[in-house]
N, C-alpha and C positions, 0 to 999 in steps of 0.2 A: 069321494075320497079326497083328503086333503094333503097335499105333502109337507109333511112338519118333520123338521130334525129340532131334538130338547137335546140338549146336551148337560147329562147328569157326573155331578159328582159323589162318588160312592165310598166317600172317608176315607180312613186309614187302616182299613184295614177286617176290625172287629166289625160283625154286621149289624151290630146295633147300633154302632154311630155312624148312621144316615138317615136323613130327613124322613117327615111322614111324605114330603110332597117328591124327593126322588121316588119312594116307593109308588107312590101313584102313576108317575110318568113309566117307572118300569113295568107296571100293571098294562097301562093304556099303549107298547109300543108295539107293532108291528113289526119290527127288526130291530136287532140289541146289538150294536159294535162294542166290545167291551175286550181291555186290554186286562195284562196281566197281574195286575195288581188288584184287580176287582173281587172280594170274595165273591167264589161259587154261589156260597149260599143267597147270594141276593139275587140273583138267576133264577131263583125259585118263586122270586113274584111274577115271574114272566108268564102271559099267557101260554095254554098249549100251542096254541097256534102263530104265538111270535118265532120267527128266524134267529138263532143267537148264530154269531157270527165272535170269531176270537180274532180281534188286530192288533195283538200286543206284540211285547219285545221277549224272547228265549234266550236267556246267556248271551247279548250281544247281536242276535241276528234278530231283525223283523221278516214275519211273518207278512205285514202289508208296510211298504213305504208311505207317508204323509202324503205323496200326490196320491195314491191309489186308496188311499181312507176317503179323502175327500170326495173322488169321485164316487165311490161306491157309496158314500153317505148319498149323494143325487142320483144316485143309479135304484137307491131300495126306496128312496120318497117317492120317487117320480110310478116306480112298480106297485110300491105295497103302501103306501101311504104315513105313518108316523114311526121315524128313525128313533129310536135313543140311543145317542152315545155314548157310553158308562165310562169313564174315567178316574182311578182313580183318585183321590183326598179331593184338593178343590182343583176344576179343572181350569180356573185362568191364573193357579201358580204354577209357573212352569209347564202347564199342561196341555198348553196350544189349542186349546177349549176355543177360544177367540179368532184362532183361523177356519175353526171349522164351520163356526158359524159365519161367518163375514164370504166363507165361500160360496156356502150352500143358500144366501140371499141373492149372490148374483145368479142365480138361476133361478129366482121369486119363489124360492122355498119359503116356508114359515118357518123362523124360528125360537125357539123357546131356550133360556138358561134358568136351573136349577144349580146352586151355589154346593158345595161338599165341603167339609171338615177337614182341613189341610193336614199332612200330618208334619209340617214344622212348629204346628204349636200343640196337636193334638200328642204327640210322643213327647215332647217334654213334659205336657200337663199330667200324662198315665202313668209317670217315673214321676211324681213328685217334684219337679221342678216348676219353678213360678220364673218364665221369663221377665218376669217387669218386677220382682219381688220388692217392695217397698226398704228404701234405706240401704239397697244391694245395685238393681239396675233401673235406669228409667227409659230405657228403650231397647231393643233389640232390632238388628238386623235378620232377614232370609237372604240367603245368598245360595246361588246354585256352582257350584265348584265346579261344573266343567260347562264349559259355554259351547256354541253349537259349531266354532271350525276346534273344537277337542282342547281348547286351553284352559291354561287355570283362569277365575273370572279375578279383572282387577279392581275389582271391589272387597276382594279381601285384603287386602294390601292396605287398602284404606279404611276397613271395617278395624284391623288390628292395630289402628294408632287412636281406638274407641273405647271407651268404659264401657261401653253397649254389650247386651249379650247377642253373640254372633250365630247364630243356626245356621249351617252350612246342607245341603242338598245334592247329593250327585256326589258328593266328594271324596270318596273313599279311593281311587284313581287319581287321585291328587294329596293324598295324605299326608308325604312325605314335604311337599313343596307347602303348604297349608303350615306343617310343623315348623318348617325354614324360615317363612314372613313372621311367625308370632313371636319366635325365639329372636331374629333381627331387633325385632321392638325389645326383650326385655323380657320378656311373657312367660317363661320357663316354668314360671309357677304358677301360673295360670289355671285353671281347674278345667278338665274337658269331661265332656261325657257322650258316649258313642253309644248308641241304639239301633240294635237287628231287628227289624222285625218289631218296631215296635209296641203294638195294638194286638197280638197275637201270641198263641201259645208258644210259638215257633223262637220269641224274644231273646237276644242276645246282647248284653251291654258290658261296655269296659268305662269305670271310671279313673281318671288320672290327673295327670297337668299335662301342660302342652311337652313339659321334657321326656313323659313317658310312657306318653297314651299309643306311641310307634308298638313299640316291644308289648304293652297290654292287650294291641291287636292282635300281635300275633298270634301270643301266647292262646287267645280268646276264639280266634279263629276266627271275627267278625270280618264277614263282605258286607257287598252289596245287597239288597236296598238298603241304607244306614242313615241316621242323622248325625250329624254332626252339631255341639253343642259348646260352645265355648263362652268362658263368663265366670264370677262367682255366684252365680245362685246354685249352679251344678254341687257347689258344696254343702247348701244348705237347703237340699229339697227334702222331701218331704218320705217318710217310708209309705208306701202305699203295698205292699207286700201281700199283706191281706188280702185288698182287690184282686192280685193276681190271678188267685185261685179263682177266683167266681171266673173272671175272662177267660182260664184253659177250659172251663168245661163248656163253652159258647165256642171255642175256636178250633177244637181239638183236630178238626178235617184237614185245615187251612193248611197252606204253604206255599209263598207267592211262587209261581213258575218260575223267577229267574233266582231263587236263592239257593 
């Protein structure tokens, strides 16, 4: 038996955008740490005989804290042999993918990374939006809107003096302060576009500008998980409407735990 932790990403959401090669590692693992943003349905490539274990987040409370992930990642390699981590979209955006491994080497585990479909580009592309849309933008920022002691990141502040289109992550808890810096610049008319749930039946979006994407959340009822999407291509994406349907009837179970 050999102790290997892979640390899989498991897209955004829809179970069909994930690699062939995550589903193999999910086939081959021995123990599944998988958070909440993981559909269920890819738990179903799991052997009978693998361990699923759930270390996500519920409305703000975890279930296992970042030190007790870590260990238990060396706690099931060193017992049972091949971990896989399942994390949602890609796990080194934001996903702390890269401490888990860098950990579980100092204890000469093997480790394996399998890349996922992030969903700050995969939710704008599923709404018709073309981040880098030729003659509109030529580059785009991710930016994660709340940093890890709980502030807004100040990277926006400097994203909104950009032509760039801005994908925002985490930031719905920051919305209002987000609205504050674009309109400082000037940006009122800016085109935003907000996405619940993006890859899933479960989708909720408000399109606006930055003067009144506030009150179209409300009214929309959009939380969390959400993207955040600011830019002009927002205005000239694409209708994909049609796909819609095909993706409710692949999604209809889903519903991330913390939405």
């Amino acid at each position: 038996m050999t102790a290997k932790l892979t640390v899989v990403g498991a897209g955004p959401g829809d179970p069909d955008l994930i690699t062939l090669k995550a589903i193999k590692a999910i086939k081959a693992a021995d123990v599944i740490l998988y958070d909440a943003l993981v559909n269920p349905k890819l738990l179903e490539y799991a052997s009978q005989e693998a361990e699923l274990i759930f270390v996500g987040k519920r409305k703000g409370c975890y279930s296992y804290q970042q030190d007790q992930i870590n260990e238990l990642i060396v706690e099931r390699a060193i017992q049972r042999g091949h971990v896989v981590r399942l994390k949602g979209g890609d796990p080194f955006i934001f996903g702390r993918g890269a401490e888990e491994l860098a950990y579980a080497k100092d204890y000469a585990i093997e480790v394996a990374m399998v890349p996922g479909i992030s969903s700050s580009v995969a939710v704008p592309a599923y709404h018709g939006i073309s981040l880098t849309k030729r003659n509109v933008s030529e580059s785009f920022w991710v930016i994660t809107g709340t940093t890890k002691s709980h502030e807004i990141s100040k990277d926006i502040a400097i994203a909104s003096k950009s032509s760039a289109t801005v994908v925002i992550l985490m930031g719905m808890g920051k919305l209002s302060e987000i609205v504050s810096i674009f309109s400082l610049e000037g940006r009122a008319e800016t085109p935003v576009a907000i996405i619940q749930n993006g890859t899933i039946s479960h989708r909720k979006e408000a399109i606006g500008t930055i003067g009144t994407i506030e009150a179209l959340v409300k009214e929309k009822e959009l939380s969390s998980p959400a993207i955040i999407i600011i830019g002009d291509v927002v205005k000239s994406r694409v209708d994909l409407s049609n796909m819609y349907e095909k993706a409710n009837n692949a999604n209809k179970t889903f519903q991330p735990i913390f939405a």
